[in-house]
N, CA and C atoms as an extended XYZ file, in Angstrom:
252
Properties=species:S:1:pos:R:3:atomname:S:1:resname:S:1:resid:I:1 pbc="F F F"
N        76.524      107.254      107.318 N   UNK     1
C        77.361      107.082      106.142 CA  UNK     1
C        78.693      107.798      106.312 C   UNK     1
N        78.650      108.684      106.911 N   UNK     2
C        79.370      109.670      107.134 CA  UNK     2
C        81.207      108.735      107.503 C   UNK     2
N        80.289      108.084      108.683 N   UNK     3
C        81.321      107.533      109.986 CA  UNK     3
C        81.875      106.729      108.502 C   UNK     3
N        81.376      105.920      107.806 N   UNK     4
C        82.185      105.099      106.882 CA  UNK     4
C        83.002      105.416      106.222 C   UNK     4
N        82.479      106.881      105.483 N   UNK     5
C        83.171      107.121      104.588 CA  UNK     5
C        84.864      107.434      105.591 C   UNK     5
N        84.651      108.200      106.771 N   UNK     6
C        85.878      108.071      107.715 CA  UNK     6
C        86.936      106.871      107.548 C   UNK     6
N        86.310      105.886      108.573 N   UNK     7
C        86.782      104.278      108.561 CA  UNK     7
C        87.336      103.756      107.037 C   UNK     7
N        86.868      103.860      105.893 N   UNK     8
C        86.887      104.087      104.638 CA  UNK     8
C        88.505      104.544      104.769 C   UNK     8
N        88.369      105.893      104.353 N   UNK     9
C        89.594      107.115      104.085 CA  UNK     9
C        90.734      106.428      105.257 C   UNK     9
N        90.246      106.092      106.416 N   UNK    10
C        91.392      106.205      106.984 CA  UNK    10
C        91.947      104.679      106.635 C   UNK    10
N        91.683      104.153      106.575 N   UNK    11
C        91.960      102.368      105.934 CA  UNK    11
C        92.978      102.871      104.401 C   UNK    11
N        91.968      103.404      103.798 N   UNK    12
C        92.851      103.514      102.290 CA  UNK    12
C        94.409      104.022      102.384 C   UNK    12
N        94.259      105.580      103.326 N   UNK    13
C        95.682      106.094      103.904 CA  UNK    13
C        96.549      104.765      104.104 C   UNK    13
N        95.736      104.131      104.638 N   UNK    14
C        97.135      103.165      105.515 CA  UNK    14
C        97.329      102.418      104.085 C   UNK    14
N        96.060      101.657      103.520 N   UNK    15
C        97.023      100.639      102.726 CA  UNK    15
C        97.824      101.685      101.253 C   UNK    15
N        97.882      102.623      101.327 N   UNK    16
C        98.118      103.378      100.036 CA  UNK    16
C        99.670      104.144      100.530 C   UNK    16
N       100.057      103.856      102.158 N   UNK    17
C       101.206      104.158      102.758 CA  UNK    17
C       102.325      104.083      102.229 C   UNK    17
N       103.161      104.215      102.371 N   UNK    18
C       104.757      104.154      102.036 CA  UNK    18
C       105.123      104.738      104.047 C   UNK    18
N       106.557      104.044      103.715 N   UNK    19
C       107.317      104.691      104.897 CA  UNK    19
C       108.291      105.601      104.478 C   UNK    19
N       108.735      106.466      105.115 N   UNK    20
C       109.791      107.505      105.095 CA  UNK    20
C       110.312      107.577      106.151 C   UNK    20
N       111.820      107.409      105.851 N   UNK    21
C       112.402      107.427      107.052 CA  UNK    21
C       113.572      108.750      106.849 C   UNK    21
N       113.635      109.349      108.358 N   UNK    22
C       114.916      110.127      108.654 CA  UNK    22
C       115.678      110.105      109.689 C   UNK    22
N       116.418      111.020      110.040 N   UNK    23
C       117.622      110.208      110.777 CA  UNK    23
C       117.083      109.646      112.225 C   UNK    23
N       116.237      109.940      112.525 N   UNK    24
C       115.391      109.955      114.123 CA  UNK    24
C       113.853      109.062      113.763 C   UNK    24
N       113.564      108.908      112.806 N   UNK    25
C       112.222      108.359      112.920 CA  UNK    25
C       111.410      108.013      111.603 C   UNK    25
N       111.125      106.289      111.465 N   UNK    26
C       110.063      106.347      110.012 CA  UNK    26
C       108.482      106.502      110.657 C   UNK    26
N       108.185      107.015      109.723 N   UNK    27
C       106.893      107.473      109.384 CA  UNK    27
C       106.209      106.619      108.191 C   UNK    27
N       105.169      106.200      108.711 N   UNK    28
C       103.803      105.861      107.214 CA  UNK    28
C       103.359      106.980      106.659 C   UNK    28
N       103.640      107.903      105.369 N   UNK    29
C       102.638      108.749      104.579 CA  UNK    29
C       102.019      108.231      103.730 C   UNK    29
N       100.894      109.132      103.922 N   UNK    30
C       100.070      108.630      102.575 CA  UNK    30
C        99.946      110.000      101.838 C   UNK    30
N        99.493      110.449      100.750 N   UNK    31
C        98.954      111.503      100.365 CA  UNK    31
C        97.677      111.540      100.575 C   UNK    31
N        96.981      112.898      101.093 N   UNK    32
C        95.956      113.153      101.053 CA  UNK    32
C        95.246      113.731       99.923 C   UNK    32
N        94.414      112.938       99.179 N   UNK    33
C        93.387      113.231       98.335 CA  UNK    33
C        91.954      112.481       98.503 C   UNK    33
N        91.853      112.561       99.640 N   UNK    34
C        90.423      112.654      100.429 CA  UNK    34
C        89.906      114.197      101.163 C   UNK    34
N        88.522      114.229      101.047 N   UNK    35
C        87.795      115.474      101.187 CA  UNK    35
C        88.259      115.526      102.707 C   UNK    35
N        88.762      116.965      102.894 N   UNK    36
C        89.139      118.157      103.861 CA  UNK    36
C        88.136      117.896      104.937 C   UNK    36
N        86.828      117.616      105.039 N   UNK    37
C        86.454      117.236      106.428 CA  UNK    37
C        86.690      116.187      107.206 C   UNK    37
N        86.926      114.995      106.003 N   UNK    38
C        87.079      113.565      106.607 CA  UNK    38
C        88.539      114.134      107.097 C   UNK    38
N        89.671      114.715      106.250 N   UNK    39
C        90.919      114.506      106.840 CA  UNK    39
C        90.619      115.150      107.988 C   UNK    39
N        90.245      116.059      108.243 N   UNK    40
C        90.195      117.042      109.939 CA  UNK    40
C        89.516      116.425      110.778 C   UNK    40
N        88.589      115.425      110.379 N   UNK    41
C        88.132      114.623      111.493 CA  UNK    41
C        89.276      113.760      111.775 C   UNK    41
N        89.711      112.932      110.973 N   UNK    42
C        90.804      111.692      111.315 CA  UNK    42
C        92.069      112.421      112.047 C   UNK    42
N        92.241      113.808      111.511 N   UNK    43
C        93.488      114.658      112.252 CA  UNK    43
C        93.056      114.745      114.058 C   UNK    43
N        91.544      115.198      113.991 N   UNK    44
C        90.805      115.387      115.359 CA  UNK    44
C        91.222      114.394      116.443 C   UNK    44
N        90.503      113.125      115.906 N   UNK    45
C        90.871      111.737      116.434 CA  UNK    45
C        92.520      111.222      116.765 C   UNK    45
N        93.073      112.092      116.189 N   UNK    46
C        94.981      112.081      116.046 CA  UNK    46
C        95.498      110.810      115.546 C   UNK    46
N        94.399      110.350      114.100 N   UNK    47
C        95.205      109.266      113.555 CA  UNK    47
C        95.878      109.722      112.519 C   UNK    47
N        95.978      110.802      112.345 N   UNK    48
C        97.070      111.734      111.241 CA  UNK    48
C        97.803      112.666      111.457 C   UNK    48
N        98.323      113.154      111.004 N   UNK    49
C        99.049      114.355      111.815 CA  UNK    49
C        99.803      114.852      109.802 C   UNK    49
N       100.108      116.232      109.886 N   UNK    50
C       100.594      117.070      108.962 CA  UNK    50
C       100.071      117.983      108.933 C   UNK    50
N       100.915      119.056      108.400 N   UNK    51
C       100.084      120.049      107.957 CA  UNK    51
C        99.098      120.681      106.730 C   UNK    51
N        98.948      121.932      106.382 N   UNK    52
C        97.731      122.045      105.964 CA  UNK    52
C        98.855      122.683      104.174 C   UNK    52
N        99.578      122.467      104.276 N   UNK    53
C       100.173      122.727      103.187 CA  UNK    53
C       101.263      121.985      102.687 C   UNK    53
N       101.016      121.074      103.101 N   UNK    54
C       101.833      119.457      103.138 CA  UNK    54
C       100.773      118.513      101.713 C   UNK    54
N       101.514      117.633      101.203 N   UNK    55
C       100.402      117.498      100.299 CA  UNK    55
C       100.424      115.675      100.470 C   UNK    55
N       100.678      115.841      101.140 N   UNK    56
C       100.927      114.132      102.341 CA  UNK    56
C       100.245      114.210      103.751 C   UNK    56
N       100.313      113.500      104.817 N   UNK    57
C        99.862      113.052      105.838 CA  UNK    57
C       100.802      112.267      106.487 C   UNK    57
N       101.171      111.785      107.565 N   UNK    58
C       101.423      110.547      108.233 CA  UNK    58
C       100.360      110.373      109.266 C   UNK    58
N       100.132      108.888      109.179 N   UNK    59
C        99.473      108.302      110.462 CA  UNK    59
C       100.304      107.842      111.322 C   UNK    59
N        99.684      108.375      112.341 N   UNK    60
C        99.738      108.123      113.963 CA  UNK    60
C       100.094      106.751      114.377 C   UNK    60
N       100.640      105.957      115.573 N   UNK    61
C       100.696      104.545      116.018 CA  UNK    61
C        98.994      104.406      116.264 C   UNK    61
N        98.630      105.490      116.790 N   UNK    62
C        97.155      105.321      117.308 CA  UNK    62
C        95.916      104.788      115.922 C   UNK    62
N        96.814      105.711      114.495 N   UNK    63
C        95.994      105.124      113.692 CA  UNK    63
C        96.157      104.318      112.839 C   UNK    63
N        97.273      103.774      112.767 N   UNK    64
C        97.802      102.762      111.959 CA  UNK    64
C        97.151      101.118      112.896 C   UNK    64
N        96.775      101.474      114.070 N   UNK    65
C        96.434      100.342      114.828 CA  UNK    65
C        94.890       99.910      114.594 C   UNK    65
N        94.292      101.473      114.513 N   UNK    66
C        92.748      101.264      114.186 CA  UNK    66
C        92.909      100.835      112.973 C   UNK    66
N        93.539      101.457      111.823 N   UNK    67
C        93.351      100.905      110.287 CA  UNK    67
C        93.704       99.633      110.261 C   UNK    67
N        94.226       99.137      110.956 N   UNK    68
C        94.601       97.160      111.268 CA  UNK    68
C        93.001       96.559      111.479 C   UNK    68
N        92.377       97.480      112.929 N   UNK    69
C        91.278       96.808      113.048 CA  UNK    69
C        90.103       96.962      112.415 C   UNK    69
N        90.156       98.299      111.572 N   UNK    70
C        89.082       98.765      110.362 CA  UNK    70
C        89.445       97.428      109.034 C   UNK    70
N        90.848       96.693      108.548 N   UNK    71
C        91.115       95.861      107.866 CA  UNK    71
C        90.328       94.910      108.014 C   UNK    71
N        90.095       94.252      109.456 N   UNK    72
C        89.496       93.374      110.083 CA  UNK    72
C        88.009       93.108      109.696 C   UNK    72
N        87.909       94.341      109.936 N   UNK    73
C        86.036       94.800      109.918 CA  UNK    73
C        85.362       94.627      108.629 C   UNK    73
N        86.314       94.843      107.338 N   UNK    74
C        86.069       95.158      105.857 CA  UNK    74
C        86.951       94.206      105.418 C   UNK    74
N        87.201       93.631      105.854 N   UNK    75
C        88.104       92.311      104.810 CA  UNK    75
C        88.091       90.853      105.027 C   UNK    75
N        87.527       90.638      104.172 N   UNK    76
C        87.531       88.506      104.721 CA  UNK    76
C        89.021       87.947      104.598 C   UNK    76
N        89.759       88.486      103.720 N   UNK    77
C        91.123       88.037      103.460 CA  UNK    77
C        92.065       89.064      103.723 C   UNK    77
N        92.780       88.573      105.066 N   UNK    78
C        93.402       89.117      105.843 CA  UNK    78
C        94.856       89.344      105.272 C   UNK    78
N        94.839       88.640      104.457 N   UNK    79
C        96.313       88.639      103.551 CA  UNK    79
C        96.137       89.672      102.605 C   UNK    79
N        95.861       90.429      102.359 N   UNK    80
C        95.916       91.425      101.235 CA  UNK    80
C        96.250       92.448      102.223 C   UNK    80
N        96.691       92.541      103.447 N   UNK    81
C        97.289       93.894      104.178 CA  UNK    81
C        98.676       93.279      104.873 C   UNK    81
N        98.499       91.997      104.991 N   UNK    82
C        99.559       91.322      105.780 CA  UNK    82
C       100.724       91.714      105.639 C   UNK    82
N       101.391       92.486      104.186 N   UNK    83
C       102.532       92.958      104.380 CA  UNK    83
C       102.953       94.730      104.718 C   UNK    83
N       101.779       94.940      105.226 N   UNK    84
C       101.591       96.518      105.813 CA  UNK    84
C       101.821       96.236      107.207 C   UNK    84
């Protein structure tokens, strides 16, 4: 259950994203208000990155690619992410 609730959290990050951009680079954040182990696992895996007093997140290329294929896995209608 565990692994889901992961795959889960990290899917929601992405579709709950916004971009931010600055002068060198956009970023997808999401805010984190998912439980502190799932985020340190998904940080582990390096599909997130921020710090611990940040009250946001950005995902990784590495995890914005899995949350494409976690979309896949959990969604019959592929169009409800299509513009992410």
């Amino acid at each position: 259950m565990d692994e889901k609730i992961k795959e889960l959290s990290l899917l929601l990050l992405y579709l709950t994203s916004w971009e931010d951009n600055d002068d060198f680079i956009t970023l997808k954040k999401s805010w984190k208000g998912y439980p502190f182990h799932i985020l340190d696992e998904l940080k582990e895996a390096d599909y997130i990155r921020g710090n611990n007093s940040s009250k946001s997140v950005y995902l990784t290329e590495e995890g914005i690619e899995h949350a494409k294929k976690l979309a896949d896995k959990y969604f019959a209608e592929k169009d409800l992410i299509k513009g992410q």
